[in-house]
C-alpha positions, 0 to 999 in steps of 0.5 A, spaced: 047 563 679 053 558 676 049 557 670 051 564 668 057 565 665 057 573 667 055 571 674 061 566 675 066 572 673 063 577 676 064 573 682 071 572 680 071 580 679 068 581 687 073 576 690 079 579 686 077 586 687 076 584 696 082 581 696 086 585 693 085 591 698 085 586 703 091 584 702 097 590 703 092 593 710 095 585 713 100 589 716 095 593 720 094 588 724 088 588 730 089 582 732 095 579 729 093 573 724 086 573 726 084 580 723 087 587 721 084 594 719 079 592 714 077 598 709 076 594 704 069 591 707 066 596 704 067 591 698 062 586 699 056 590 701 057 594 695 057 588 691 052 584 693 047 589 692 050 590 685 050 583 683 047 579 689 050 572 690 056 573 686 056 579 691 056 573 697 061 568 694 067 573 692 066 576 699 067 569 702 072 567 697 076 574 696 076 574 705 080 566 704 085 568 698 086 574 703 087 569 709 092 565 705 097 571 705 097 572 713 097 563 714 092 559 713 087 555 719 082 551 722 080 559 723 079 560 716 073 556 716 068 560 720 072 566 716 069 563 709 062 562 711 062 569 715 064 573 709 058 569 706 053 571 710 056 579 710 055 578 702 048 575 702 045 579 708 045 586 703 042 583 698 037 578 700 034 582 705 034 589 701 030 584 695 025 581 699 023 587 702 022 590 695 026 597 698 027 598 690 035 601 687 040 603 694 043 609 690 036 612 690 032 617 695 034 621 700 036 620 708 031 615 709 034 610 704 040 611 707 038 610 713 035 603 711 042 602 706 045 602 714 042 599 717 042 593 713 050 593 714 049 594 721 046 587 721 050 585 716 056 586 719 052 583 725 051 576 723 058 576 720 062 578 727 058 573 731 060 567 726 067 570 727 067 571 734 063 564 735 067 559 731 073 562 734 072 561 740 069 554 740 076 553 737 079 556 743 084 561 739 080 568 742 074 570 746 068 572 742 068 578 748 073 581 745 073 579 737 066 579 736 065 587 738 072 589 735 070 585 728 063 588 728 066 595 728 071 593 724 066 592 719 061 597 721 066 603 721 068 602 713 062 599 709 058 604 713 062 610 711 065 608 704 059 604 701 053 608 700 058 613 697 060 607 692 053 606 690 051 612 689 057 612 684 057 606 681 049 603 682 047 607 677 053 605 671 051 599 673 044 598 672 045 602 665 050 597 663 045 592 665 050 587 669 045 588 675 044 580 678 036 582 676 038 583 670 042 577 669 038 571 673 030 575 671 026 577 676 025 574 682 020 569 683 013 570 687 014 570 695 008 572 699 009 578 703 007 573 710 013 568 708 019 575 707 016 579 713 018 572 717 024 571 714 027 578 714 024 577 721 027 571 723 034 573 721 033 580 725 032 576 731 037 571 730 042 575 729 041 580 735 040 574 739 046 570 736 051 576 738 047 577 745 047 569 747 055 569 745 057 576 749 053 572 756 056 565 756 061 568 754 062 572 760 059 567 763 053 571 765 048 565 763 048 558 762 043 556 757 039 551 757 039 546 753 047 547 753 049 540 759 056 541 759 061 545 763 069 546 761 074 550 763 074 555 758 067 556 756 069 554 749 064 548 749 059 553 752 059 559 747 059 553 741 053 549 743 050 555 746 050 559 739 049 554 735 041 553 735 040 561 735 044 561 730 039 555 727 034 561 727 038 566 723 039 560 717 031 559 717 030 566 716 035 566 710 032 560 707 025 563 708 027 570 704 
């Protein structure tokens, strides 16, 4: 996509448009310096199914200008990679599925826009919530459910409406991503179902894996450390399952 003229500034556009609604609900803090009330991510869904990766790349680069105006830190790492992954679950999923236009269909297709966003935000609390916590700033128990809901509530109510209205206008103007990178090469069905797959599953497990260490309601396995904060368990305890999620994405 940096190829494309048009796909480098319809990043700009998603990354400005994100953070600026962002910025003025930074004085809704949930948890101060770290996340607020966040109607704009309802933003990043709608621009990855309209422009794919530029989508994902101005969800992550729109979340870290926001970050800027509420202090920078090591913390903003794992935000920036998070929004990337909320930006990019929509799109690739959708597209590897082959569900057709999101604004089409009745409730099924709404369901499906759902619970796309369900996993989408998913992925994003738990990288949150995870690299968070192994920095040792705030538990994955409290800022992975809170930043999952965060994100769920807006862009589930806010995102369906917006691509009805917007898809549409979109497509006619033709500045879908489809129609700016051509049509998407051949991948076996086999290889989209495990992949699809494989981020699912990922996903899920990430999240559950991080609220039971977390919790201290199971030890892994493969995690041989113990310290006194948990931090290093939640860390290394993710960390592979979360391998499992990057596989499935790569497989799409």
């Amino acid at each position: 996509m940096w190829r494309s003229t048009r796909m480098v500034v319809l990043t700009a556009i998603s990354a400005a448009l994100y953070a600026a609604i962002l910025i003025p609900f930074k004085v809704v803090p949930l948890i101060p310096g770290i996340t607020e009330f966040r109607p704009a991510n309802a933003v990043p869904i709608v621009c990855s199914f309209l422009f794919g990766p530029a989508g994902a790349w101005g969800a992550a680069f729109g979340n870290l200008i926001g970050d800027f105006f509420g202090g920078l830190g090591p913390g903003d790492l794992f935000g920036f990679v998070a929004n990337l992954a909320y930006g990019f679950v929509p799109y690739a999923l959708w597209d590897a599925l082959g569900l057709g236009p999101p604004a089409a269909g009745g409730p099924g297709r709404w369901a499906a826009v759902v619970a796309v966003i369900v996993l989408a935000s998913l992925l994003c609390a738990t990288i949150v919530g995870w690299g968070l916590n192994w920095l040792g700033f705030h538990p994955f128990t409290l800022l992975a459910p809170l930043v999952f809901v965060n994100n769920l509530v807006a862009a589930a109510v806010l995102a369906p409406v917006l691509l009805r209205l917007l898809y549409p206008r979109i497509a006619k103007a033709r500045l879908l991503y489809r129609d700016l990178l051509g049509p998407r090469p051949p991948v076996s069905r086999v290889r989209r179902g495990v992949g699809a797959g494989l981020l699912a599953v990922g996903t899920v497990g990430a999240f559950v894996t991080g609220e039971l260490v977390a919790s201290r309601r199971w030890q892994p396995p493969w995690v041989v450390v113990h310290s006194q904060s948990g931090a290093a368990e939640v860390g290394l305890g993710v960390l592979p399952v979360l391998g499992v999620v990057v596989a499935g994405a790569a497989l799409l």
